[in-house]
N, C-alpha and C positions, 0 to 999 in steps of 0.2 A: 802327335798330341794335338788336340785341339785347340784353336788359340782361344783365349777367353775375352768375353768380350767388357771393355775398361769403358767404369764405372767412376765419377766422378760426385761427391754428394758435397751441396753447399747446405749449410742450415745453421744456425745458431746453437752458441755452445753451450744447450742445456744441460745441466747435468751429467748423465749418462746415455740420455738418447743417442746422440752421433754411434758410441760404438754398438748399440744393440741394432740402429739401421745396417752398419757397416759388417754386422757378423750376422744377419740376416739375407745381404748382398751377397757374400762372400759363400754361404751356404748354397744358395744360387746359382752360384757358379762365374761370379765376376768377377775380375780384376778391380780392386776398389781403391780411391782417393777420396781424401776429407779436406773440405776450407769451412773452418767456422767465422763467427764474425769476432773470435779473441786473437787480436792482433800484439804485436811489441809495445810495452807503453812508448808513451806521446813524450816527446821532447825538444825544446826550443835548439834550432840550430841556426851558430852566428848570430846575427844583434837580431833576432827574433823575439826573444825576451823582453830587449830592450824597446822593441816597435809598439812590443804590446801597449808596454807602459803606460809609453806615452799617446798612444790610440785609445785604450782604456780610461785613462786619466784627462787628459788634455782636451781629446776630441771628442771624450763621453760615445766611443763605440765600445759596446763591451761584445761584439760578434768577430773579432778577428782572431781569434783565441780557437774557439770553434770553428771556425772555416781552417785554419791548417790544424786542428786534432781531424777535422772532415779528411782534409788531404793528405795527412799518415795514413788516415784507416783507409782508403783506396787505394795508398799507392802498397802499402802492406797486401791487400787482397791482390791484385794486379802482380808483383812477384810470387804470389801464391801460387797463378796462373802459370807464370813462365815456367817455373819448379818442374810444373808436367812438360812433357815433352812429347810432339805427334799429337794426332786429332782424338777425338775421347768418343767410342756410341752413343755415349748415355751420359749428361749432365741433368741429375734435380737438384733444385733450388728448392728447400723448403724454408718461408716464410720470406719470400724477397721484399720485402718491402725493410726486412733490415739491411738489406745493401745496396749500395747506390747503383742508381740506375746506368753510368760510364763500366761501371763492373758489370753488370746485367750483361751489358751492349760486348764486349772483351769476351764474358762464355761463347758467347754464340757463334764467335769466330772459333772457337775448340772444338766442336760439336755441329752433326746434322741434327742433331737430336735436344735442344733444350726445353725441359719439361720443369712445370713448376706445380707447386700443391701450398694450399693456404690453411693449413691446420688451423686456425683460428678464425673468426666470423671477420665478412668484410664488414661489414657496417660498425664493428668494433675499433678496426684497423682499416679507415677510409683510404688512407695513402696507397694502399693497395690497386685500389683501382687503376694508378699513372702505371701499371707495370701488366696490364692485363695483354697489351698487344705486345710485347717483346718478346714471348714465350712462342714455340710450337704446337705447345699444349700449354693450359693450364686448368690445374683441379682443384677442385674445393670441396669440403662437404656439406655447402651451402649449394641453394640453385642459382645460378645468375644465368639470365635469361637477354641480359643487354650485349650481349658480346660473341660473335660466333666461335670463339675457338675457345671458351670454360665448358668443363663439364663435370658434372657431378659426380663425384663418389664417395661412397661411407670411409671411415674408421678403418681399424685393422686392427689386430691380434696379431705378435711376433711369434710364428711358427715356429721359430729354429730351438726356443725353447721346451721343454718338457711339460708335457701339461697334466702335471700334479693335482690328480684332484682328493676333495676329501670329504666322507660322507654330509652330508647335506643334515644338520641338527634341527630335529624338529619340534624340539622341546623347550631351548634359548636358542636361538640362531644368534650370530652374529652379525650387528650388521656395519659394514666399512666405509668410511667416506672419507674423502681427502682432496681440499683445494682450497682455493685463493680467497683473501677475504674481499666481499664486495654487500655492499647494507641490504640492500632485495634478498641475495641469498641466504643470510643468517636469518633474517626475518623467516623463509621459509621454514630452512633445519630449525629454526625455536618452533615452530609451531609444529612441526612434525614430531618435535622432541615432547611435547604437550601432548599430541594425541596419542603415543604408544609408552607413556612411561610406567600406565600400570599394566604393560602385559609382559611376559617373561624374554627380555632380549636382552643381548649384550651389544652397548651401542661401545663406537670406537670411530671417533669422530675427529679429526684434525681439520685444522683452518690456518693455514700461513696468512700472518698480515705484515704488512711494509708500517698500514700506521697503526697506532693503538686502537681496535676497536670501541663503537663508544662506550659500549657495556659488553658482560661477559656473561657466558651459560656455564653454569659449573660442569654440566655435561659436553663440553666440547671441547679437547689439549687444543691451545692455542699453539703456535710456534712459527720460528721468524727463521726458522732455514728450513730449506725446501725439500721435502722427504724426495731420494734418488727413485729411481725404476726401480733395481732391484729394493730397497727397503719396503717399495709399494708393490713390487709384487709376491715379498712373504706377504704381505700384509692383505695381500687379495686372495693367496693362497688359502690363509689359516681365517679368514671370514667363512658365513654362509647367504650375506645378502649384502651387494651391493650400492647404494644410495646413491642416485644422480640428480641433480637439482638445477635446470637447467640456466643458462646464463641468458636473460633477456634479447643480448646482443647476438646471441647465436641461431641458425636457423639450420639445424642438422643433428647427426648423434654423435654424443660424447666416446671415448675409447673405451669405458667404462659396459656400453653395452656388447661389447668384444671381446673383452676379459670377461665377463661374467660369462659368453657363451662357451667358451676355449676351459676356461678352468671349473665351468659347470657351477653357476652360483649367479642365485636371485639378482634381480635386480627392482629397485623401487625407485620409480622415475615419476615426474612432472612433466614430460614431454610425448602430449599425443602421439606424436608424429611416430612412433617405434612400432602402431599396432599396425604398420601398413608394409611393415619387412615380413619376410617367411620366415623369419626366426623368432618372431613373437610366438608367443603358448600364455597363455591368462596363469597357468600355475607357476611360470617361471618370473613372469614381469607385470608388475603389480603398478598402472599407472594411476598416482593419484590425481580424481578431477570431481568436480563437483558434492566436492567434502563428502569423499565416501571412504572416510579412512575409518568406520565400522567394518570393514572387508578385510580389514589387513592381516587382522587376526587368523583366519581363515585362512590369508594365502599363507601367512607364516608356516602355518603347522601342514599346510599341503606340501610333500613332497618335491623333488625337482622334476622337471618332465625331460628326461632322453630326449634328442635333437638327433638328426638323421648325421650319420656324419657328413655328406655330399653338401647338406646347408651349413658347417660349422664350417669347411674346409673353403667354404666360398669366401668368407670374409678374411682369412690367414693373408699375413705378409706377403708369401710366394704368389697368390694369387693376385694381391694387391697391384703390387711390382710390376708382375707381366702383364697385366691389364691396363697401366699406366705408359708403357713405353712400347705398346704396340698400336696405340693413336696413333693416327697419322695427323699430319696440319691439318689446322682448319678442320676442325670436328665435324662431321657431318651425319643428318640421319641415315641408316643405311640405305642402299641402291634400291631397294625394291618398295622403302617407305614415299608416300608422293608426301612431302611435306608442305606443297602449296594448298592444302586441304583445311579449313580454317573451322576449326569446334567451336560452337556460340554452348556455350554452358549456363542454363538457367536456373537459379538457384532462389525457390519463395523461402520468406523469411518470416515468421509468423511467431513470436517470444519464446525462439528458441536458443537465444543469444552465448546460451551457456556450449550448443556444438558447434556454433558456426565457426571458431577455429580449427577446428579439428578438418570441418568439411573443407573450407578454404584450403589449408595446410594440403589436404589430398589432392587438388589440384595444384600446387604448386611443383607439388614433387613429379607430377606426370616427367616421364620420359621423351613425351610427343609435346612441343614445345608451342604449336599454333593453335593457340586456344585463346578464346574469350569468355571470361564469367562476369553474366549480367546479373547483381544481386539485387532482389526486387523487395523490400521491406514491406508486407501488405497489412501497413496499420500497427505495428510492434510500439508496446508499451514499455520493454526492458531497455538494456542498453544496445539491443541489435543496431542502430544507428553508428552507436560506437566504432565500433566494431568493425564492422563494412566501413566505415570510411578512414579509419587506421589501413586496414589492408589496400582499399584504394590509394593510399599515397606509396603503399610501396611497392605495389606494383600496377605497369600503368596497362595490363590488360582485365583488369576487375573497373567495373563500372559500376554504380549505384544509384538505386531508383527508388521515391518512397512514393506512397500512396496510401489511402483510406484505407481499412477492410474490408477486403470482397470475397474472400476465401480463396484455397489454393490455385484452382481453375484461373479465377480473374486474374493471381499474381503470375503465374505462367504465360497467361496470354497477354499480357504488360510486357513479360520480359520477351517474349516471342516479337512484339513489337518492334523491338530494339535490334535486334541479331543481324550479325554483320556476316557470320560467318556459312560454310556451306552446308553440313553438319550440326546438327544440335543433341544437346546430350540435356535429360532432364535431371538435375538433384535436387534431393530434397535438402535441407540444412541439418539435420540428425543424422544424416549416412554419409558415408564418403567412401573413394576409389579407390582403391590399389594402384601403385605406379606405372602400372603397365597397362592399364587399360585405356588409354585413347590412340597408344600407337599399336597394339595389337589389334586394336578396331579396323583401326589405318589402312594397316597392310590388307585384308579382306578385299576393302571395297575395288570394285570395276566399274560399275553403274551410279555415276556421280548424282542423276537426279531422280531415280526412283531406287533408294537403296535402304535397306534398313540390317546394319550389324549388332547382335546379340551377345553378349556375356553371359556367363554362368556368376551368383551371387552366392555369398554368403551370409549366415545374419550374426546381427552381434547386441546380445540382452549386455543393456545398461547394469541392470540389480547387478549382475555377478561378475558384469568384465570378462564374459566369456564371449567364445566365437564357435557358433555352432553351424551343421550343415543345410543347404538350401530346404525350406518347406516341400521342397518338391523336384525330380529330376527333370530337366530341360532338354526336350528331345528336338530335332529339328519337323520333326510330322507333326509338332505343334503349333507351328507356325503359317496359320493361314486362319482367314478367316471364321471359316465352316469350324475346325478345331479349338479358336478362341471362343467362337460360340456356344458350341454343346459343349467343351470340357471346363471352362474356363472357373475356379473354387474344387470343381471335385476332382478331377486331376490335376490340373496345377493350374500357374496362375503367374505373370511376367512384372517382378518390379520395374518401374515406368523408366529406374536407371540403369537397367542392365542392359540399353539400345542407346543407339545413336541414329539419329533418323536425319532422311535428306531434308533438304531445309524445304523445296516445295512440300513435302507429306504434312509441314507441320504448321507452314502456313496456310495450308489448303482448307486441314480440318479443325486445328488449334482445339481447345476444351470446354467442351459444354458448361459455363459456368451455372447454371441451374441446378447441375447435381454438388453436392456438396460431400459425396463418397459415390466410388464405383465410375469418377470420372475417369480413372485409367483402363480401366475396361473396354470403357464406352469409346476411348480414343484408341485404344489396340483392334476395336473391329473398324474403326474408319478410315485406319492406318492402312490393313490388310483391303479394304474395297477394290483397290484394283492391284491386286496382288505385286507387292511390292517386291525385288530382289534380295533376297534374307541368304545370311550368313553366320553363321554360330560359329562364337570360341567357346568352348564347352571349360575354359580353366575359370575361378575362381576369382572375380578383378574388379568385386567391389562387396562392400556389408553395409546391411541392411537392418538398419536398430529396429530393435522389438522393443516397445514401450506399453507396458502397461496401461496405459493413463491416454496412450492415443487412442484417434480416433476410430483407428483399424480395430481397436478391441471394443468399441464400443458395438457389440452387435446390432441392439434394435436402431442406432444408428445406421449403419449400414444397410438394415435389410429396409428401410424406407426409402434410403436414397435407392436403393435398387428395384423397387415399385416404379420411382421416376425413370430411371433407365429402361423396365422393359417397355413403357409409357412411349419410347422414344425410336426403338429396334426399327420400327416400319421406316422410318428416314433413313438408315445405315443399311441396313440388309434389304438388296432387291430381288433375293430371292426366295421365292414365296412357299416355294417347298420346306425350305431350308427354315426359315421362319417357322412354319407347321411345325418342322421336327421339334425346332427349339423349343416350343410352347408346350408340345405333348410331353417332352421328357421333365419340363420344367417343371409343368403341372404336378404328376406326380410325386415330385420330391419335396415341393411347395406346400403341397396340401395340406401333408400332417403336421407342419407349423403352423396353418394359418388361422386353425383355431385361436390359439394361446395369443398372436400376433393382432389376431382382429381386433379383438379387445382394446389393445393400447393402441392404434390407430385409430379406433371411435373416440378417441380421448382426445386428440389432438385437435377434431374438427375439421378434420378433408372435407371436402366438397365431395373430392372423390371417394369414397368409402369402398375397402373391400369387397363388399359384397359387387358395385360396381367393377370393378378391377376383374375379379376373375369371371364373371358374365364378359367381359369384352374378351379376355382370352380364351372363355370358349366360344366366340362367335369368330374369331380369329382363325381358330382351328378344327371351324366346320358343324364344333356340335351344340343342336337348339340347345335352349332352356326350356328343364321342363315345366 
């Protein structure tokens, strides 16, 4: 028989959790042990009573009381300890910051293996921090970036259970919510309870409070004992939507987006950060942002979207588990990532204040941990100030920079200024990355100072909260100059953040601030000049907002800045064949616009006038006027 290998869980005695971790282990195939922190009650022994007294009384200390209840509850934990007998594989601690640090120091003598996970936010539970180096591991599903042996990981769903599901009501859904009372959050749920109360739902909404809230929502059971797992999980079961509302303190996902993917049910969330997992679907998870809770209606009555099962079964307990205690110390990025590779991330800021969380948030979550984002404010009238400088205190690789309005170009070439790093990656503040894309970048490069690595994008329309496929397939024979020349709109076309460029390419050519569209263009043929080393990840590791109302839809915008631009080719392209081609294929596709185009161009009062424009392109490309 095989021996099994003994499993040891420390965590606090909530509820029912302890046995649903412990029969999830045991499923597993562990030998399992529990110590919670419910010890024997406290009681005075010998004239201890009596010391109190008169130390309370006398000498006005009222702390001696407390230091020996301190010294039961350790030395209680501590014979917990001895109870086991022989060395343990596996000792986790979840939530040590409820047990004292002398106890901490005691596991570690039972165990090669002590592993700890912080289900709850640090910056909520600071004391956490004294207990970061005691561990072999420690996880969070927050990112901490101060410390080399945390590392990140989501939530979980307890597999051992059955996962009952039940058709998906598209008529009333239901929708379920359940937790702690804190003033931010109710303010949320009332207001969320305001904007859906005339469409046909069934809310079922619970809120435990310790104190009297100050006011009350008739639509929301109050209660002061804390619904178990199993009671919350009929209660997830027999839902059809979700509700997560997330805790200000918290910087990761709640268990709520794990349960709804396991038991196949909606989720309605406030927390950007979920569109950047592969188990988001816009028909499943409805994040509310920029008061667009006219949608909701919509997503209610849309069906559930099927989930691959190979994505559902990633986030399950088993999986959780053995991905947690197959760490080794001191977490490291893997052998073939060069982690001394340093990402200058440039991000213009132009009163767009309402994404720059979301964008920020995508960099935080990167998996590839050597990055710098220089946020450059070019003139913003919102609260973008805000904002950037809230994220700059919390973490201290975001820098901020403000200046006048000069357009994108100028604010790029500000922050280009600034980069420390060897690598630079451009974002706009409306789009953001997927987790995986600066160390998938990573691993690519071999030619540290003429390199340029490529992603494949995805875009994502604001109006519908959906995520749709790239404008165009990204092939590696497009990547050179001649190719970005003659195809570049009618075959496809490279958003400026789906590369990561060497840092000489980008100080060399930086961006024509004279053009005010078609700047990336004009910077992908001078990137390509002397053929730079290119490498494609062909996966999907960043979204690209479609906005109506920008400037990329503004056509006649556009096709002027791109007058300036062809104005400009003879400086970028020195080959003069190559030019020709360009100009004759151009010509013709140009022409039957420029009727309609001419017109609004004589209105603006060029100097240059079309009819000049295209006399110089055909003296360019050989043929008189007649």
């Amino acid at each position: 028989m095989i021996k099994k290998e003994r499993f040891l869980l420390v965590m606090p005695d909530y509820s029912d959790f302890p046995k649903l971790f412990l029969d999830n282990l045991e499923k597993e195939g562990f030998e399992t042990y529990l110590i919670t922190d419910k010890v024997s009650k406290f009681r005075y022994q010998g004239t201890e009573s009596i010391k109190n007294f008169f130390i309370k009384n006398i000498l006005r200390n009222k702390g001696y009381k407390q230091d020996l209840i301190n010294k039961h509850f350790l030395e209680d934990l501590n014979k917990s300890i001895s109870a086991i007998e022989g060395e343990l594989d596996y000792i986790l601690v979840i939530r040590p910051d409820i047990f004292p640090i002398p106890f901490i120091k005691n596991l570690k003598k039972k165990t090669k293996k002590l592993i700890a996970y912080q289900w709850d936010g640090i910056e909520k539970f600071p004391e956490i921090k004294n207990y970061f180096n005691l561990f072999d591991s420690f996880f969070c599903f927050e990112n901490v970036e101060s410390q080399p042996n945390i590392k990140s990981i989501t939530n979980f769903y307890f597999d051992h259970l059955p996962p009952a599901h039940k058709e998906y009501n598209t008529e009333k859904p239901r929708l379920y919510f359940v937790g702690l009372y804190w003033k931010s959050r109710e303010e949320k749920i009332d207001k969320f309870i305001e904007e859906v109360s005339d469409l046909p739902v069934d809310l079922s909404i619970f809120i435990q409070y310790f104190k009297e809230p100050e006011k009350r929502n008739d639509k929301i059971k109050y209660i002061q004992n804390r619904i178990s797992f199993e009671e919350n999980h009929e209660l997830v079961k027999d839902s059809d939507v979700l509700l997560d509302f997330v805790d200000p303190l918290h910087n990761g996902l709640s268990i709520r987006f794990f349960e709804g993917m396991y038991y196949k049910k909606k989720v309605i969330t406030d927390n950007i950060m979920v569109k950047q997992y592969n188990f988001y679907h816009p028909d499943n998870i409805f994040v509310v942002e920029n008061n667009n809770y006219n949608n909701i209606d919509q997503f209610l009555r849309t069906p559930y979207h099927e989930l691959p099962d190979e994505i559902v079964k990633q986030y399950g307990f088993s999986n959780w588990i053995r991905e947690i205690i197959q760490e080794k110390k001191n977490i490291k990025q893997p052998a073939h990532m060069n982690n001394s590779l340093k990402i200058s991330v440039i991000v213009p800021c132009y009163n767009q204040a309402v994404f720059l969380d979301e964008c920020i948030t995508s960099l935080i979550n990167q998996t590839y941990s050597n990055w710098e984002c220089i946020l450059v404010n070019d003139g913003s009238t919102d609260n973008t100030e805000e904002i950037a400088l809230n994220w700059q205190k919390k973490d201290n690789r975001i820098k901020y920079i403000k200046k006048s309005n000069g357009g994108l170009s100028s604010a790029r070439n500000a922050g280009i200024q600034n980069i420390t790093g060897d690598f630079v990656q451009f974002l706009d503040c409306d789009d953001y990355l997927y987790n995986e894309k600066f160390e998938k970048s990573v691993k690519e490069i071999k030619n540290q100072e003429n390199a340029i690595v490529i992603t494949n994008f995805q875009r994502f329309d604001s109006a519908t909260q959906t995520v749709l496929p790239p404008h165009c397939i990204l092939k590696t024979e497009y990547f050179s100059q001649k190719e970005i020349l003659l195809k570049w709109d009618n075959t496809f076309s490279i958003p400026i953040h789906c590369a990561i460029f060497s840092r000489n390419i980008v100080e060399k050519y930086k961006f024509n601030e004279e053009l005010k569209a078609k700047e990336d263009w004009f910077f992908w043929l001078q990137a390509y000049e002397n053929s730079p080393e290119t490498h494609f990840v062909p996966e999907y590791l960043l979204a690209y907002r479609m906005n109506s109302a920008g400037m990329t839809h503004n056509l006649f915008f556009m096709q002027e800045n791109r007058i300036k631009a062809l104005d400009k080719l003879e400086q970028v392209i020195s080959d003069k064949d190559l030019l020709r081609e360009f100009f004759k294929q151009d010509l013709l596709a140009t022409m039957k616009e420029n009727l309609q185009l001419m017109e609004r161009i004589k209105l603006l009062g060029y100097k240059r006038t079309m009819k000049y424009k295209i006399n110089k392109v055909l003296k360019v490309i050989g043929i008189k006027k007649k």
